[in-house]
C-alpha positions, 0 to 999 in steps of 0.5 A: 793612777798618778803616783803620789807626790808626797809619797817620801814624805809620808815614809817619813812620818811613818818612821817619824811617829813611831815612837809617839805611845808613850806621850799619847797617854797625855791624849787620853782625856782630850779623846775623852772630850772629843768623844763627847762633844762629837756626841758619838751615839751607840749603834753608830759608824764611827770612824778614827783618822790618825788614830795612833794609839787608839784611844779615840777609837777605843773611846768611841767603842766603850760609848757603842759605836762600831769602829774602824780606825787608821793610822799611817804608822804600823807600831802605834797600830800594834800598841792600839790592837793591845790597848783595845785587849785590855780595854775589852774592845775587840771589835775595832776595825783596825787599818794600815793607811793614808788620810789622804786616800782612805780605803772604805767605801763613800757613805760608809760612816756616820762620825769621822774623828780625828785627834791630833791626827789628820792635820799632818796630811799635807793636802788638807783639801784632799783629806777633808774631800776624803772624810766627806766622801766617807761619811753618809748624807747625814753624817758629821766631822769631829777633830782636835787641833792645835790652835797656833798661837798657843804652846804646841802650835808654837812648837810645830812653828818652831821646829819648822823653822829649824827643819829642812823645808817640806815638799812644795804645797805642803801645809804645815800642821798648826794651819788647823787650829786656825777657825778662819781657815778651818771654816774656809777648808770645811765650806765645800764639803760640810755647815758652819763649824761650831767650836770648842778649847780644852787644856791638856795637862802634861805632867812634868817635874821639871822644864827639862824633864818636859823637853827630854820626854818630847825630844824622845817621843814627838817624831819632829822634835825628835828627828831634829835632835837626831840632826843637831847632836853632831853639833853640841852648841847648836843642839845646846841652843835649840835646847835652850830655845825650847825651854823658853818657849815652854817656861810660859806654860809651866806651872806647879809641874803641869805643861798647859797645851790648849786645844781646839776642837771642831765638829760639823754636819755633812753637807747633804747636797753631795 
């Protein structure tokens, strides 16, 4: 087996998200909504790619589903395996591992999911070739995304911009919340995509408060303070950056970041 030429970047991000629980409370109404529109029937596989902290997996579970869920980053696995205690949920299937190399067997499921999650794979063509070679013949995808032009996408751009580049071929998150290059990513393997937005609303008492709560919990963001606080005046200059670019979508202490949600069947053929 070839090694994997992404390897050392994935132990970034595994350390990276480690600290992601506390924002992904803000997720749990946007798990709600993917749930729904995948419409996630009792009885049926389902598996979470990305899942974090759960609350898609234990979403899907409450509906009846059987649930397997994966994530790279085992302590959002250990603040999933507690959320699911709490919710009564024990049957989750819970799995440390990679969305480019998922460990199941091919037709394994009826729902593939993902929230927020397999977007940060850097090879999309192989995880969607992943997905599909899980899913049964007649089986379908479900995933929310950032779409690029609103707050969070904008973010990702702009903290690529003062990051270290990535590895060759790497594709950047905010790719996936693009319809166009979402239907092009998905026209192998999967139908013609159907769409739908959300909103969600992050609470927030004040522009400063919003950039402190993800400064400490969003990996990027995070890691790049952790570069800048060598160097005050550039670490005050990205903080002001980042309060400009959120400023526009805050109202009436709420922090607007619009989603994109996608579903689409199987293609049978395969």
């Amino acid at each position: 087996m070839n090694p994997d030429p992404f390897a050392e970047l994935k132990t970034q991000q595994r350390a990276m998200w480690a600290s992601f629980a506390p924002t992904a409370i803000f997720t749990t109404p946007v798990a709600g909504h993917l749930v729904k529109f995948a419409d996630v029937r009792a009885g049926e596989a389902v598996l979470d790619v990305g899942t974090g902290t759960g609350v898609v997996a234990i979403t899907a579970a409450r509906a009846g589903a059987a649930v397997s869920a994966l994530d790279l980053t085992p302590e959002l696995l250990a603040v999933a395996r507690e959320n699911a205690k709490i919710a009564r949920q024990p049957k989750i299937a819970w799995t440390e591992g990679d969305a480019e190399h998922l460990p199941y067997s091919k037709g394994a499921f009826d729902v593939v999911l993902s929230q927020f999650g397999h977007m940060f794979a850097p090879l999309p063509d192989l995880v969607i070739a992943e997905m599909r070679r899980v899913l049964k013949p007649t089986g379908r995808i479900a995933f929310a995304t950032w779409p690029p032009e609103h707050f969070t996408g904008r973010l990702f751009s702009f903290v690529g911009r003062n990051s270290p580049p990535p590895p060759p071929d790497a594709h950047p998150p905010q790719e996936w919340g693009n319809p166009s290059i979402i239907a092009e990513r998905l026209r192998t393997h999967f139908g013609p995509p159907l769409f739908e937005r959300g909103i969600m609303a992050v609470p927030a008492l004040s522009i400063e408060h919003f950039r402190s709560a993800i400064e400490n919990s969003v990996g990027p963001v995070q890691k790049l303070v952790e570069r800048l606080a060598a160097d005050p005046k550039k670490l005050a200059g990205f903080r002001s950056e980042f309060e400009a670019l959120a400023a526009p979508y805050y109202s009436s202490n709420i922090v607007r970041q619009d989603y994109l949600l996608t579903r689409a069947n199987a293609l049978a053929a395969e």
